[in-house]
N, C-alpha and C positions, 0 to 999 in steps of 0.2 A: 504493500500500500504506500510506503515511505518514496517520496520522488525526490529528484537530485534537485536542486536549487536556481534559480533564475539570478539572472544580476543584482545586484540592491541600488535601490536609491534612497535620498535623503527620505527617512520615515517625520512623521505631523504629530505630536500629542499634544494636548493639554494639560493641565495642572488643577490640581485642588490639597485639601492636605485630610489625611487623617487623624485618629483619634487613636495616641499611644497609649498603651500600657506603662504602670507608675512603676511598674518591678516584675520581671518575670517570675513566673514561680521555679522553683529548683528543675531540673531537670529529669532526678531519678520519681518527682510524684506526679510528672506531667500523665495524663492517659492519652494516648494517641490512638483513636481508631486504626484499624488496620489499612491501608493503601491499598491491596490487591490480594486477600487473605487466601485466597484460591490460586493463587499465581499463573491467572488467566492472560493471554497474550492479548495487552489493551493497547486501544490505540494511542498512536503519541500526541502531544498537545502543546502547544506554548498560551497562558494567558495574562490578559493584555489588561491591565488595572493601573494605568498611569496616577499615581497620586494619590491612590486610593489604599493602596497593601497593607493590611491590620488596621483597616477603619473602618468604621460602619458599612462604607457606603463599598469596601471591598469583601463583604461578605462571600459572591460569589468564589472569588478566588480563594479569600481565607480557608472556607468549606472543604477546595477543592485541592488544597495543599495538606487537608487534615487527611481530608479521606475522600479516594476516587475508585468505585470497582468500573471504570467503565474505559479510564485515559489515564495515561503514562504523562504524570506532567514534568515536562522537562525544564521549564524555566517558567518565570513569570518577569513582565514588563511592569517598570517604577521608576523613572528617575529617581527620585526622594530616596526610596532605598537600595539603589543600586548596589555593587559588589555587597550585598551578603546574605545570607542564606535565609530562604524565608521560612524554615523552621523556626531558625535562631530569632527572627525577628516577633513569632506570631507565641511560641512557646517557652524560648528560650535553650531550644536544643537543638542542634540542626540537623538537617532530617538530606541535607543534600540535591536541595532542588536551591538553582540559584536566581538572583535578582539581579536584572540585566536592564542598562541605560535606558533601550531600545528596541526597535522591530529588528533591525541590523545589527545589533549586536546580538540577538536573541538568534537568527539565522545564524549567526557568522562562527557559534559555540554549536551547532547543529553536522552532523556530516548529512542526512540527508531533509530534506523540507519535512517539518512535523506534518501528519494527517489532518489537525486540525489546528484552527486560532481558537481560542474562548474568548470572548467580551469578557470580563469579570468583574464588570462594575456594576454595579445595583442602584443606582442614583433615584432622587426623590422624583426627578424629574420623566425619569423614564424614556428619555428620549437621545440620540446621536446627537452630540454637535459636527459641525460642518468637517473637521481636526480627523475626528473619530469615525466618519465617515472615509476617510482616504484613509487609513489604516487600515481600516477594513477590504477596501475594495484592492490596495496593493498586498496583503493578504492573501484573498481570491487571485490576485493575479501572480503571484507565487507558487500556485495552485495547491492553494490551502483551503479545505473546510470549513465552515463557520459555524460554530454555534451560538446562537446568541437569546441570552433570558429576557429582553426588557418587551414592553407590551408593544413596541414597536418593530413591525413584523416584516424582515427585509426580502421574503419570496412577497409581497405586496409591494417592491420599490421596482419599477424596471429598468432602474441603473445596477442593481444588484442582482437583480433576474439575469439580464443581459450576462453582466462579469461571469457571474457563475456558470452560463451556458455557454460561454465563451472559453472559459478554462476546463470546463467539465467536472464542478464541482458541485457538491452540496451545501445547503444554507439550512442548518435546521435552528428554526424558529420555536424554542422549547416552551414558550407558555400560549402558544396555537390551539385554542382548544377543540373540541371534537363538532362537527356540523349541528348546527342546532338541532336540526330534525333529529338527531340520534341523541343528544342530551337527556337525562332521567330525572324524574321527580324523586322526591322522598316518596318512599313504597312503607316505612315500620318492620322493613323484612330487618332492619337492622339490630330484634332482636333474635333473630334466629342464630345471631354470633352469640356462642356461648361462653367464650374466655373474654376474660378482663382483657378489656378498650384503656387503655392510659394515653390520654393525650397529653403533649408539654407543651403547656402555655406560659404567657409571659407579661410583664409590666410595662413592656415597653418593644416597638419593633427593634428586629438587629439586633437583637440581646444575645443570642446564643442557643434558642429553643431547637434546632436543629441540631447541633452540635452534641448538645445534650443528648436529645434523642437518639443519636447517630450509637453514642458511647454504651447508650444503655441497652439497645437493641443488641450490640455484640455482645455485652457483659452479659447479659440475658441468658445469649447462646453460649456464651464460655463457660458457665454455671451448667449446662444442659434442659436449659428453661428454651424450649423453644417460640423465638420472639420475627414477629414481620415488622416491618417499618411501614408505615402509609408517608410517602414523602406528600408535601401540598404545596409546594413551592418551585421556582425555577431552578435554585441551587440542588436540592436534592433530587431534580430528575438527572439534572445534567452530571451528578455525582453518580448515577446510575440508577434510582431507587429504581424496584421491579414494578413497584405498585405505588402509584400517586398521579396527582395533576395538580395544575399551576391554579388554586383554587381562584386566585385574586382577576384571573382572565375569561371566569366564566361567566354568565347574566347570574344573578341575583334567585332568581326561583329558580334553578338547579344545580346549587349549589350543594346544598343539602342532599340532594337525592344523587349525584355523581360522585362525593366522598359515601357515603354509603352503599352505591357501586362499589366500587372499589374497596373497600371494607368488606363487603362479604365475598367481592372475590378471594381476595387474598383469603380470609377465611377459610374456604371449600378447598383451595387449590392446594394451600399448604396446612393444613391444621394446626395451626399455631396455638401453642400454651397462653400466649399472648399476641396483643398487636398494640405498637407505641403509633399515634397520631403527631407530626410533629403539625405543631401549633404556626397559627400568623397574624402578628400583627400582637395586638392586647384587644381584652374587651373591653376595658376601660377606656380606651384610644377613642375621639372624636371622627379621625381621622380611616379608619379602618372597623370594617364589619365580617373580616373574615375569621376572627375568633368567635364570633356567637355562629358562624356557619358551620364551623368545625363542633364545636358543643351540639348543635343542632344535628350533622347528621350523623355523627361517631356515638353522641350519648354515650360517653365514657363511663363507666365504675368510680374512675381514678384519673385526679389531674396532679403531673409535677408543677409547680411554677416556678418560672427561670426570672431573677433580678437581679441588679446592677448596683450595688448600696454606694458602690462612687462614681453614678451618675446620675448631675444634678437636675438636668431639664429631661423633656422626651427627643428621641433623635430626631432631629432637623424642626424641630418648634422650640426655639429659645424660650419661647415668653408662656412652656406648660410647665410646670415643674413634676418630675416622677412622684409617683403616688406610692405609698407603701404596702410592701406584701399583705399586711391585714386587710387593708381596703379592699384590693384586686380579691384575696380570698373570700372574701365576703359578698362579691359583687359576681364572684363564679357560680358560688355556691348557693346565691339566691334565684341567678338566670338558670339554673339546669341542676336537675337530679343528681348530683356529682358531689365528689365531696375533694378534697385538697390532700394528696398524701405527705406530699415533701415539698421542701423549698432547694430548688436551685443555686448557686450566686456563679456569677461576671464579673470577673475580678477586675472589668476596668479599672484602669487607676485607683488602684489596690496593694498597696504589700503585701506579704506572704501572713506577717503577723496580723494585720486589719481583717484578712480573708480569716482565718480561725478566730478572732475575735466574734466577728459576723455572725459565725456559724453556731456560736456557741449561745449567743444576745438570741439570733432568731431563735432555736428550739426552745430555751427556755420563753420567750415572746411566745411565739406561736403555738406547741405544741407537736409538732409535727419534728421527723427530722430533717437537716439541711445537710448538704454539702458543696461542694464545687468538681465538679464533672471531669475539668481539666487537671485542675493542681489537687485532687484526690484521687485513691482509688477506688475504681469503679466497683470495685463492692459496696462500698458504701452506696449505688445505687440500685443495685439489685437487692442489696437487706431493706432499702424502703419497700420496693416493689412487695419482697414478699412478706413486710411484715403488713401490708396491707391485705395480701390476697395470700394467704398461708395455703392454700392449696395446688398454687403452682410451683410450687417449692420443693414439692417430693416429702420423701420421709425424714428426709434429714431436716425440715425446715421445723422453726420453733414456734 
Protein backbone atom coordinates (compact mmCIF):
# COMPACT_ATOMS: atom_id res chain seq x y z
CA UNK A 1 0.00 0.00 0.00
CA UNK A 2 3.10 2.24 1.03
CA UNK A 3 4.08 4.49 -2.22
CA UNK A 4 7.41 6.08 -2.99
CA UNK A 5 7.39 9.83 -2.56
CA UNK A 6 6.69 12.89 -4.80
CA UNK A 7 8.92 16.10 -4.77
CA UNK A 8 8.16 18.53 -1.64
CA UNK A 9 7.31 21.96 -1.64
CA UNK A 10 7.14 24.73 0.61
CA UNK A 11 4.11 23.20 3.18
CA UNK A 12 1.20 26.40 4.78
CA UNK A 13 0.17 25.83 8.47
CA UNK A 14 -1.30 27.86 10.87
CA UNK A 15 -0.91 28.53 14.53
CA UNK A 16 -2.86 28.48 17.75
CA UNK A 17 -1.46 27.34 21.04
CA UNK A 18 -2.49 24.63 23.48
CA UNK A 19 -3.28 23.93 26.90
CA UNK A 20 -0.02 22.21 28.93
CA UNK A 21 0.02 20.03 31.54
CA UNK A 22 1.51 21.60 35.01
CA UNK A 23 3.71 18.22 35.63
CA UNK A 24 3.80 15.15 34.03
CA UNK A 25 2.95 12.37 36.03
CA UNK A 26 5.82 9.69 36.71
CA UNK A 27 6.33 7.52 34.06
CA UNK A 28 6.20 3.99 35.77
CA UNK A 29 2.16 4.93 36.87
CA UNK A 30 1.21 6.26 33.49
CA UNK A 31 -1.41 3.54 31.95
CA UNK A 32 -1.20 3.51 28.22
CA UNK A 33 -3.78 1.75 26.22
CA UNK A 34 -2.35 -0.61 24.11
CA UNK A 35 -1.37 0.61 20.34
CA UNK A 36 -1.86 -2.55 18.31
CA UNK A 37 -2.46 -5.37 21.06
CA UNK A 38 -3.16 -7.98 18.34
CA UNK A 39 -0.11 -6.97 16.37
CA UNK A 40 -2.31 -6.56 13.22
CA UNK A 41 -0.60 -5.14 10.04
CA UNK A 42 -2.04 -1.34 10.36
CA UNK A 43 -1.83 1.18 8.08
CA UNK A 44 0.63 3.87 8.33
CA UNK A 45 -0.24 7.58 9.08
CA UNK A 46 1.22 10.99 9.61
CA UNK A 47 -1.05 13.42 11.65
CA UNK A 48 -1.34 16.82 11.16
CA UNK A 49 -2.35 19.09 14.60
CA UNK A 50 -0.40 22.29 13.81
CA UNK A 51 -0.58 24.11 17.20
CA UNK A 52 -2.68 22.05 18.79
CA UNK A 53 -0.47 18.63 20.36
CA UNK A 54 -1.60 18.03 24.04
CA UNK A 55 -4.49 20.73 23.83
CA UNK A 56 -7.93 20.54 23.85
CA UNK A 57 -8.53 21.24 20.60
CA UNK A 58 -5.65 18.32 19.75
CA UNK A 59 -7.73 15.71 21.17
CA UNK A 60 -7.87 13.83 17.98
CA UNK A 61 -4.25 13.38 17.68
CA UNK A 62 -3.65 13.06 21.46
CA UNK A 63 -6.28 9.92 21.31
CA UNK A 64 -4.43 8.74 18.42
CA UNK A 65 -0.97 8.66 19.89
CA UNK A 66 -2.42 6.98 23.16
CA UNK A 67 -4.12 4.28 21.25
CA UNK A 68 -4.76 3.31 17.46
CA UNK A 69 -5.85 -0.49 16.52
CA UNK A 70 -6.41 0.76 13.19
CA UNK A 71 -3.00 3.20 11.95
CA UNK A 72 0.71 2.87 12.59
CA UNK A 73 1.38 6.58 13.59
CA UNK A 74 4.44 7.54 12.55
CA UNK A 75 4.81 11.00 13.33
CA UNK A 76 2.71 13.99 14.15
CA UNK A 77 2.89 17.76 12.77
CA UNK A 78 3.50 20.84 15.42
CA UNK A 79 5.78 23.41 15.08
CA UNK A 80 5.39 24.42 18.82
CA UNK A 81 6.43 21.18 19.68
CA UNK A 82 8.66 20.03 17.20
CA UNK A 83 11.99 17.66 17.84
CA UNK A 84 10.33 15.77 20.65
CA UNK A 85 8.55 12.88 21.36
CA UNK A 86 4.90 13.00 21.65
CA UNK A 87 4.66 10.50 24.28
CA UNK A 88 7.11 12.42 26.36
CA UNK A 89 5.01 15.59 25.66
CA UNK A 90 1.33 14.10 26.29
CA UNK A 91 2.41 11.40 29.26
CA UNK A 92 5.61 12.03 30.14
CA UNK A 93 7.20 8.81 28.77
CA UNK A 94 8.11 8.45 25.21
CA UNK A 95 6.54 6.18 23.40
CA UNK A 96 8.76 6.98 20.03
CA UNK A 97 6.51 8.51 17.73
CA UNK A 98 8.03 11.96 16.93
CA UNK A 99 7.07 15.77 16.47
CA UNK A 100 8.18 17.20 13.25
CA UNK A 101 8.39 21.00 12.15
CA UNK A 102 6.21 20.20 9.08
CA UNK A 103 4.57 18.26 6.15
CA UNK A 104 8.24 18.12 4.65
CA UNK A 105 9.88 17.36 7.28
CA UNK A 106 7.28 14.62 8.23
CA UNK A 107 7.87 13.19 4.45
CA UNK A 108 11.49 13.69 4.48
CA UNK A 109 11.98 11.14 8.12
CA UNK A 110 9.57 8.65 5.98
CA UNK A 111 11.25 6.15 3.38
CA UNK A 112 8.02 5.59 1.66
CA UNK A 113 4.77 8.05 1.41
CA UNK A 114 2.48 7.17 4.60
CA UNK A 115 -1.09 5.49 3.59
CA UNK A 116 -2.76 8.14 5.04
CA UNK A 117 -2.79 12.18 6.45
CA UNK A 118 -5.15 12.41 9.66
CA UNK A 119 -6.41 16.02 10.36
CA UNK A 120 -6.12 15.84 14.18
CA UNK A 121 -7.50 18.88 15.01
CA UNK A 122 -10.92 19.18 16.62
CA UNK A 123 -11.44 22.87 16.74
CA UNK A 124 -14.77 24.75 18.11
CA UNK A 125 -15.14 25.94 14.82
CA UNK A 126 -15.22 22.85 12.91
CA UNK A 127 -14.25 24.13 9.89
CA UNK A 128 -10.79 24.25 7.31
CA UNK A 129 -9.01 27.59 7.06
CA UNK A 130 -7.81 28.44 3.63
CA UNK A 131 -3.69 27.25 5.29
CA UNK A 132 -5.30 23.92 6.13
CA UNK A 133 -6.82 23.58 3.04
CA UNK A 134 -3.55 23.38 0.89
CA UNK A 135 -2.01 20.94 3.24
CA UNK A 136 -4.58 18.91 2.77
CA UNK A 137 -4.85 18.95 -0.93
CA UNK A 138 -0.71 18.67 -1.29
CA UNK A 139 -1.24 15.63 0.96
CA UNK A 140 -3.69 14.10 -1.66
CA UNK A 141 -1.21 15.17 -4.10
CA UNK A 142 1.40 13.15 -2.52
CA UNK A 143 -0.97 10.50 -2.94
CA UNK A 144 -1.95 10.26 0.56
CA UNK A 145 -5.26 9.34 2.04
CA UNK A 146 -7.35 11.46 4.15
CA UNK A 147 -9.10 11.07 6.95
CA UNK A 148 -10.65 13.77 8.36
CA UNK A 149 -13.40 14.19 11.77
CA UNK A 150 -14.62 17.70 11.41
CA UNK A 151 -18.48 18.18 10.30
CA UNK A 152 -17.15 19.50 7.33
CA UNK A 153 -17.26 16.82 4.64
CA UNK A 154 -14.44 17.18 1.87
CA UNK A 155 -16.16 14.19 -0.64
CA UNK A 156 -18.89 17.33 -0.68
CA UNK A 157 -15.97 19.84 -1.93
CA UNK A 158 -15.10 19.33 -5.77
CA UNK A 159 -11.78 20.60 -5.35
CA UNK A 160 -11.10 17.76 -3.02
CA UNK A 161 -13.26 15.22 -5.06
CA UNK A 162 -11.34 16.24 -8.04
CA UNK A 163 -7.50 15.85 -6.19
CA UNK A 164 -8.51 12.78 -4.85
CA UNK A 165 -9.79 11.29 -8.35
CA UNK A 166 -6.87 12.64 -9.79
CA UNK A 167 -4.35 10.88 -7.45
CA UNK A 168 -6.55 7.92 -6.81
CA UNK A 169 -7.03 8.23 -3.46
CA UNK A 170 -9.57 8.03 -0.66
CA UNK A 171 -11.09 10.88 1.45
CA UNK A 172 -12.89 9.23 4.25
CA UNK A 173 -15.13 11.62 6.00
CA UNK A 174 -15.45 9.89 9.59
CA UNK A 175 -18.51 11.72 11.03
CA UNK A 176 -20.70 11.12 7.44
CA UNK A 177 -23.55 9.63 8.98
CA UNK A 178 -25.79 6.85 7.44
CA UNK A 179 -28.63 8.18 4.64
CA UNK A 180 -31.43 9.35 6.42
CA UNK A 181 -33.85 6.87 5.03
CA UNK A 182 -31.86 4.17 6.86
CA UNK A 183 -31.51 6.08 10.22
CA UNK A 184 -33.40 4.32 13.56
CA UNK A 185 -35.74 5.49 16.02
CA UNK A 186 -35.48 4.43 19.66
CA UNK A 187 -37.31 0.94 19.53
CA UNK A 188 -36.90 0.12 24.06
CA UNK A 189 -35.29 -3.13 22.55
CA UNK A 190 -32.55 -1.49 24.54
CA UNK A 191 -33.59 -3.51 27.29
CA UNK A 192 -33.19 -6.62 25.96
CA UNK A 193 -29.16 -5.95 26.64
CA UNK A 194 -28.64 -7.74 29.79
CA UNK A 195 -25.09 -6.69 31.02
CA UNK A 196 -24.39 -3.58 32.64
CA UNK A 197 -24.22 -0.27 30.16
CA UNK A 198 -21.53 2.04 31.89
CA UNK A 199 -21.37 5.09 30.01
CA UNK A 200 -18.34 7.83 30.91
CA UNK A 201 -19.48 11.07 31.05
CA UNK A 202 -18.13 14.39 31.93
CA UNK A 203 -18.11 18.03 33.33
CA UNK A 204 -16.95 19.44 30.62
CA UNK A 205 -16.15 18.62 26.60
CA UNK A 206 -12.38 17.54 25.87
CA UNK A 207 -11.81 16.33 29.28
CA UNK A 208 -10.76 12.91 28.71
CA UNK A 209 -14.18 10.74 28.67
CA UNK A 210 -12.77 8.61 25.81
CA UNK A 211 -9.43 8.09 27.13
CA UNK A 212 -10.95 6.90 30.10
CA UNK A 213 -13.18 4.64 28.46
CA UNK A 214 -10.58 3.47 26.06
CA UNK A 215 -8.36 2.31 29.59
CA UNK A 216 -11.17 0.77 31.17
CA UNK A 217 -12.60 -1.24 28.22
CA UNK A 218 -8.87 -3.01 28.07
CA UNK A 219 -8.47 -3.21 31.92
CA UNK A 220 -11.88 -4.93 31.70
CA UNK A 221 -10.56 -7.43 29.25
CA UNK A 222 -7.08 -7.93 31.01
CA UNK A 223 -9.11 -8.88 34.28
CA UNK A 224 -11.04 -11.54 31.86
CA UNK A 225 -14.24 -9.33 32.27
CA UNK A 226 -15.34 -9.30 28.86
CA UNK A 227 -15.89 -5.54 27.91
CA UNK A 228 -17.03 -3.73 24.12
CA UNK A 229 -16.55 -0.17 23.78
CA UNK A 230 -19.43 2.00 21.88
CA UNK A 231 -17.18 4.63 20.59
CA UNK A 232 -19.79 8.17 19.79
CA UNK A 233 -17.23 10.29 18.43
CA UNK A 234 -14.87 11.07 15.56
CA UNK A 235 -11.80 10.37 17.46
CA UNK A 236 -12.70 6.93 18.41
CA UNK A 237 -13.81 5.80 15.11
CA UNK A 238 -10.92 6.83 13.45
CA UNK A 239 -8.80 5.03 16.59
CA UNK A 240 -10.77 2.17 15.07
CA UNK A 241 -13.77 1.51 17.44
CA UNK A 242 -15.62 -1.62 15.93
CA UNK A 243 -18.84 -0.23 17.09
CA UNK A 244 -19.90 3.47 17.21
CA UNK A 245 -20.98 6.64 15.27
CA UNK A 246 -20.16 10.37 15.39
CA UNK A 247 -23.25 10.87 17.42
CA UNK A 248 -22.92 14.90 17.23
CA UNK A 249 -23.51 14.54 13.09
CA UNK A 250 -26.79 12.94 13.30
CA UNK A 251 -30.43 14.84 13.35
CA UNK A 252 -31.67 15.14 16.74
CA UNK A 253 -34.63 12.33 16.79
CA UNK A 254 -32.36 9.59 15.85
CA UNK A 255 -30.01 9.98 17.89
CA UNK A 256 -31.25 7.85 20.58
CA UNK A 257 -32.41 5.17 18.41
CA UNK A 258 -28.96 4.68 16.35
CA UNK A 259 -26.74 4.52 19.65
CA UNK A 260 -29.19 1.93 20.74
CA UNK A 261 -28.52 0.29 17.34
CA UNK A 262 -25.45 -0.02 17.84
CA UNK A 263 -25.67 -1.11 21.52
CA UNK A 264 -27.58 -4.09 20.88
CA UNK A 265 -25.50 -4.98 18.09
CA UNK A 266 -22.59 -5.10 19.68
CA UNK A 267 -24.47 -6.96 22.32
CA UNK A 268 -25.79 -10.08 20.04
CA UNK A 269 -22.48 -10.19 18.18
CA UNK A 270 -20.07 -10.30 20.86
CA UNK A 271 -21.67 -11.20 24.24
CA UNK A 272 -20.12 -8.99 26.34
CA UNK A 273 -19.97 -9.01 30.28
CA UNK A 274 -20.18 -5.44 29.75
CA UNK A 275 -20.29 -2.58 27.30
CA UNK A 276 -18.50 1.09 28.35
CA UNK A 277 -20.43 4.03 26.32
CA UNK A 278 -17.94 6.79 25.91
CA UNK A 279 -19.65 9.84 26.73
CA UNK A 280 -19.83 13.71 24.70
CA UNK A 281 -19.82 16.68 25.51
CA UNK A 282 -21.55 17.27 29.53
CA UNK A 283 -25.14 17.48 30.22
CA UNK A 284 -24.79 20.38 32.16
CA UNK A 285 -23.13 22.08 28.95
CA UNK A 286 -25.46 24.81 27.31
CA UNK A 287 -23.77 24.32 24.46
CA UNK A 288 -24.07 20.59 23.77
CA UNK A 289 -27.07 17.99 23.84
CA UNK A 290 -25.39 14.81 23.11
CA UNK A 291 -24.92 13.67 26.75
CA UNK A 292 -28.77 13.59 27.45
CA UNK A 293 -28.65 11.51 23.86
CA UNK A 294 -26.25 9.09 25.19
CA UNK A 295 -28.34 8.71 28.66
CA UNK A 296 -31.31 8.49 26.53
CA UNK A 297 -30.51 5.67 24.33
CA UNK A 298 -27.71 3.40 26.36
CA UNK A 299 -29.87 3.84 29.71
CA UNK A 300 -26.87 2.91 31.59
CA UNK A 301 -26.95 0.97 35.10
CA UNK A 302 -23.63 2.96 35.65
CA UNK A 303 -22.14 6.26 34.83
CA UNK A 304 -18.13 7.07 35.48
CA UNK A 305 -17.67 10.85 35.59
CA UNK A 306 -14.55 12.34 34.11
CA UNK A 307 -13.29 16.02 35.70
CA UNK A 308 -10.68 18.52 35.49
CA UNK A 309 -10.32 20.04 39.34
CA UNK A 310 -7.45 22.43 37.58
CA UNK A 311 -9.67 23.73 35.03
CA UNK A 312 -11.10 26.84 35.78
CA UNK A 313 -13.77 27.91 32.81
CA UNK A 314 -15.55 25.21 30.30
CA UNK A 315 -13.23 24.64 27.05
CA UNK A 316 -13.60 27.47 24.70
CA UNK A 317 -16.26 29.62 26.97
CA UNK A 318 -14.06 31.81 29.20
CA UNK A 319 -16.98 33.63 30.69
CA UNK A 320 -18.62 29.64 32.13
CA UNK A 321 -16.87 28.80 34.93
CA UNK A 322 -16.78 24.56 35.59
CA UNK A 323 -19.20 23.21 37.77
CA UNK A 324 -18.52 20.60 40.33
CA UNK A 325 -18.79 17.00 40.35
CA UNK A 326 -21.62 17.10 42.93
CA UNK A 327 -23.72 19.37 40.68
CA UNK A 328 -23.18 17.32 37.37
CA UNK A 329 -23.96 14.03 39.70
CA UNK A 330 -26.90 15.39 40.74
CA UNK A 331 -28.16 16.64 37.50
CA UNK A 332 -27.34 12.82 35.87
CA UNK A 333 -28.95 11.25 38.37
CA UNK A 334 -32.17 13.40 38.24
CA UNK A 335 -32.21 13.21 34.08
CA UNK A 336 -32.19 9.36 33.90
CA UNK A 337 -32.57 6.03 35.83
CA UNK A 338 -28.71 5.81 36.54
CA UNK A 339 -26.81 6.28 39.39
CA UNK A 340 -22.89 7.74 39.43
CA UNK A 341 -20.32 4.88 40.34
CA UNK A 342 -16.98 6.74 40.27
CA UNK A 343 -15.31 9.82 39.70
CA UNK A 344 -12.66 10.26 37.16
CA UNK A 345 -9.82 13.20 37.28
CA UNK A 346 -7.74 15.22 34.37
CA UNK A 347 -4.95 16.14 35.67
CA UNK A 348 -4.68 19.39 33.64
CA UNK A 349 -2.51 21.48 35.20
CA UNK A 350 -2.03 19.40 38.14
CA UNK A 351 1.00 17.92 40.06
CA UNK A 352 1.30 14.44 40.96
CA UNK A 353 0.76 15.55 44.71
CA UNK A 354 -2.78 17.94 43.87
CA UNK A 355 -3.95 14.63 41.77
CA UNK A 356 -3.97 12.21 45.05
CA UNK A 357 -4.87 15.13 47.16
CA UNK A 358 -8.08 15.36 44.73
CA UNK A 359 -8.69 11.99 44.85
CA UNK A 360 -8.68 11.49 48.35
CA UNK A 361 -11.06 15.29 49.07
CA UNK A 362 -13.57 13.60 46.25
CA UNK A 363 -14.23 10.09 47.94
CA UNK A 364 -14.51 11.33 51.16
CA UNK A 365 -16.87 14.59 49.36
CA UNK A 366 -18.60 12.28 47.35
CA UNK A 367 -18.93 8.95 48.36
CA UNK A 368 -18.05 7.08 45.52
CA UNK A 369 -14.41 6.04 44.44
CA UNK A 370 -12.16 8.31 42.25
CA UNK A 371 -9.16 7.91 40.58
CA UNK A 372 -7.19 9.17 37.48
CA UNK A 373 -7.14 6.69 34.52
CA UNK A 374 -3.65 7.80 33.22
CA UNK A 375 -1.36 8.46 36.37
CA UNK A 376 -3.11 5.25 38.15
CA UNK A 377 -3.54 1.92 37.79
CA UNK A 378 -6.11 0.68 35.88
CA UNK A 379 -7.24 -1.59 38.50
CA UNK A 380 -8.32 0.99 40.28
CA UNK A 381 -10.99 1.14 37.50
CA UNK A 382 -12.10 -2.17 37.03
CA UNK A 383 -12.47 -2.57 41.22
CA UNK A 384 -15.06 0.58 40.67
CA UNK A 385 -16.79 -1.27 37.98
CA UNK A 386 -17.00 -4.31 39.97
CA UNK A 387 -17.79 -3.03 43.03
CA UNK A 388 -20.60 -1.72 41.54
CA UNK A 389 -21.80 -4.68 39.48
CA UNK A 390 -20.29 -7.71 41.63
CA UNK A 391 -21.55 -10.11 39.31
CA UNK A 392 -19.34 -9.41 36.49
CA UNK A 393 -16.48 -10.19 38.45
CA UNK A 394 -16.47 -13.97 38.79
CA UNK A 395 -15.96 -15.70 41.81
CA UNK A 396 -13.09 -14.09 42.92
CA UNK A 397 -14.80 -10.64 43.07
CA UNK A 398 -15.96 -9.39 46.67
Amino acid sequence: MSRKRKSSTTSIFSDDFGIPIASPPPASRVAKPSANPNKVQLETAIVYCEGHFGGVDGKTANGLVRHSGKYEILSIIDSEQAGQDAGKILDGEPNGIPVYEDFDEALMYTSEVPDYFIFGIAPASEKLSPSERQIILRAIDQGMNIVNGLHEFLNDDPQFVAASAKSKVVIRDVRRPRDKKDLRVFTGGIADVTCPRIAVLGTDCAIGKRTTATILTRALNERGIKAVMIGTGQTGLIQGARYGLALDAIPSQFCAGELEAKIIEAFENEEPDVIVIEGQGSLSHPAYSTSSFILRGSCPQGVVLQHAPGREHRCDFDHMPMPDPESEIHLIETFAETKVIGLTLNHENMTGAEISKSIKSYEKELGIPATDALTRSPERLVEMVISAFPQIGGPSST
